[in-house]
VOBA-1610 file (N, C-alpha, C; in pm, whole numbers, padded with zeros to 5 digits, always signed):
BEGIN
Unk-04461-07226-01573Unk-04574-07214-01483Unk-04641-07349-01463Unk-04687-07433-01555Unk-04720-07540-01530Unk-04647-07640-01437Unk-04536-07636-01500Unk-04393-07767-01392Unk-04433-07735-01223Unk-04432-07555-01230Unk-04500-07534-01081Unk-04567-07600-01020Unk-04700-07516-01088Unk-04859-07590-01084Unk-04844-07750-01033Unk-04790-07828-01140Unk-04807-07955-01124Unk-04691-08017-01026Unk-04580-08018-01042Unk-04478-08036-00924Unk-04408-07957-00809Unk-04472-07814-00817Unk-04434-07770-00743Unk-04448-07762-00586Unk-04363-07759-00469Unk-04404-07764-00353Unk-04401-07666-00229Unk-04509-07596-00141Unk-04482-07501-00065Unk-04381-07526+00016Unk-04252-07453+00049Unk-04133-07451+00090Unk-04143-07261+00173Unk-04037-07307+00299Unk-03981-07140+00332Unk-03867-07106+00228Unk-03832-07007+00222Unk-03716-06977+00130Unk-03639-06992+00274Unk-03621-06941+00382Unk-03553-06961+00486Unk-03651-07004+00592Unk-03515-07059+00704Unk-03584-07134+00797Unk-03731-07051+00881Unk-03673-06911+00860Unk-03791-06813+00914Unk-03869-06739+00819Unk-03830-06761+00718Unk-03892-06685+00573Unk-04022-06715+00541Unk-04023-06654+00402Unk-04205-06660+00380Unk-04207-06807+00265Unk-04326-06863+00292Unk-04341-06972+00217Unk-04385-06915+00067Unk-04306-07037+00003Unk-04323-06978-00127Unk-04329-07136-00239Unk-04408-07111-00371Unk-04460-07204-00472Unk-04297-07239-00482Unk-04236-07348-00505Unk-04090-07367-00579Unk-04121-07518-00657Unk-03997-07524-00729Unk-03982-07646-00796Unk-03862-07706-00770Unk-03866-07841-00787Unk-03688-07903-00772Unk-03636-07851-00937Unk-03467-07811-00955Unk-03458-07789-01018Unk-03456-07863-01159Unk-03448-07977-01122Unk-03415-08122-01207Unk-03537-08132-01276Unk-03675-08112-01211Unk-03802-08142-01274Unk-03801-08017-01414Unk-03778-07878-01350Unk-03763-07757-01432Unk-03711-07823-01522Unk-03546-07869-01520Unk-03477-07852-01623Unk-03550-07993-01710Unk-03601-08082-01701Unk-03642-08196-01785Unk-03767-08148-01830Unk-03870-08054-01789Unk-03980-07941-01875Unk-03914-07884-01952Unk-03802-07826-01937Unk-03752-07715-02009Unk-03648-07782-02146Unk-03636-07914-02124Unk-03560-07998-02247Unk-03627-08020-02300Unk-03739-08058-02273Unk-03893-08119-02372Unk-03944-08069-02433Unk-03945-07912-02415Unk-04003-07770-02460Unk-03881-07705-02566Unk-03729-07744-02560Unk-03635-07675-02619Unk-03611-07771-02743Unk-03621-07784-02881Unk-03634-07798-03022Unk-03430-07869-03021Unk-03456-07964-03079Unk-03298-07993-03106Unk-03297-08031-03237Unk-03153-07991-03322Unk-03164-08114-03421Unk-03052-08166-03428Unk-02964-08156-03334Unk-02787-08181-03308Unk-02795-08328-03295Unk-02677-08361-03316Unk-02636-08584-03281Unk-02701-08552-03126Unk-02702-08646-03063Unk-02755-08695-02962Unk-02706-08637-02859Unk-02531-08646-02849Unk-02472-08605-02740Unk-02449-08409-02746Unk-02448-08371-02863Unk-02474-08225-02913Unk-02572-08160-02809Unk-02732-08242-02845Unk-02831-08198-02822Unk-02828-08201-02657Unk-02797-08289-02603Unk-02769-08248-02415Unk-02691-08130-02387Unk-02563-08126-02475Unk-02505-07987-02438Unk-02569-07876-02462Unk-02638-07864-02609Unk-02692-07760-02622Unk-02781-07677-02524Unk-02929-07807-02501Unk-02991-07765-02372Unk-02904-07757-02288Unk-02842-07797-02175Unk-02767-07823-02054Unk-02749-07638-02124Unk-02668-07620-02231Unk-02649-07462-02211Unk-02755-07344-02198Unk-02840-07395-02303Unk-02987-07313-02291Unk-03049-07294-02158Unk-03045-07413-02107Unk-03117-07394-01934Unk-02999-07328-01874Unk-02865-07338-01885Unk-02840-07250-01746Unk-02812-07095-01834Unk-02843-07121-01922Unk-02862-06932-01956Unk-02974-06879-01925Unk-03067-06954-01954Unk-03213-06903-01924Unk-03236-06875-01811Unk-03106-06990-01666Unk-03213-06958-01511Unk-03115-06861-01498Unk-03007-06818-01583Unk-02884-06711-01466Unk-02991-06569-01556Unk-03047-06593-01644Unk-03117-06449-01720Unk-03199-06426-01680Unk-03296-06523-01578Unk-03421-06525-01494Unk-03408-06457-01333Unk-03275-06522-01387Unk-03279-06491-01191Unk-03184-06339-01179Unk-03075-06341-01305Unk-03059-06178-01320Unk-03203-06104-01309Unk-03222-06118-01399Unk-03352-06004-01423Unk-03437-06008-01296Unk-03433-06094-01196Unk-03500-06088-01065Unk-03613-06146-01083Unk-03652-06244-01208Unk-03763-06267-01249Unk-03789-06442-01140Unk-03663-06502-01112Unk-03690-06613-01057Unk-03557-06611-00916Unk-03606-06667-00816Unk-03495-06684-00719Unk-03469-06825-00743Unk-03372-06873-00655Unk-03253-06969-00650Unk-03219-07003-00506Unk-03235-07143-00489Unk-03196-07175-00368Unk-03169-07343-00377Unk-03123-07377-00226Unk-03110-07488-00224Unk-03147-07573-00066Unk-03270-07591-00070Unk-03286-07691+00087Unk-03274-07825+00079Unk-03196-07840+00183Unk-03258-07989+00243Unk-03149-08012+00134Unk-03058-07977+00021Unk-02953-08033-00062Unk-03019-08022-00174Unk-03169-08021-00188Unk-03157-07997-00324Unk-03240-07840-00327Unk-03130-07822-00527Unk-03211-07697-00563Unk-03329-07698-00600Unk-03368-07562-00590Unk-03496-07538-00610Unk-03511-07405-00676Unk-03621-07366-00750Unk-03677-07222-00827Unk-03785-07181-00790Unk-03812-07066-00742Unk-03930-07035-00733Unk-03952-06863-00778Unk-04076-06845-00875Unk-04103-06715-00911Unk-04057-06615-00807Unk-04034-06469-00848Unk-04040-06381-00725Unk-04159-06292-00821Unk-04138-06169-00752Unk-04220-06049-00789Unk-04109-05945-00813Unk-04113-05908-00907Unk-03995-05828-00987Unk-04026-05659-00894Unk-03922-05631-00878Unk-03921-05479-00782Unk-03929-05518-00636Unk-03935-05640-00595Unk-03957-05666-00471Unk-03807-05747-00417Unk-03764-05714-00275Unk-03670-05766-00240Unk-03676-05907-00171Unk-03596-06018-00209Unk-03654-06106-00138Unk-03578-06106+00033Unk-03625-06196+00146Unk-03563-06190+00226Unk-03485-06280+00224
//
């Protein structure tokens, strides 16, 4: 929520879609390394995260808890509302 807050930018999800809070995904994932505990050698500890984050966004975005996209070339995340369909 914060990475949002602080880097996040109003974007359409589509060219006609509804605007929505997102983040680049790169910023996410360098919050989300800083926040994830290592004690592996050096090169360990990138894989480890590198695995932790993409389990976490495919378990986020399963659960419908976060969408997934990509404009303009780069990705991006942005919350949804769980029970709701996006367009």
């Amino acid at each position: 929520m914060g990475i949002l807050a602080d880097q996040g930018v109003d974007l359409p999800i589509a060219p006609d879609g509804p605007v929505v809070r997102m983040v680049d995904q790169k910023a996410l994932r360098a919050a989300f390394y800083a926040a994830t505990p290592a004690e592996e050698a050096a090169q360990q500890t990138r894989q480890a995260r590198h695995a932790q984050f993409k389990a976490a966004l495919a378990w986020a975005e399963a659960e419908r808890l976060i969408g997934i996209g990509e404009i303009n070339k780069v990705p991006y995340a942005w919350l949804t509302k769980p029970g709701e369909d996006e367009d």
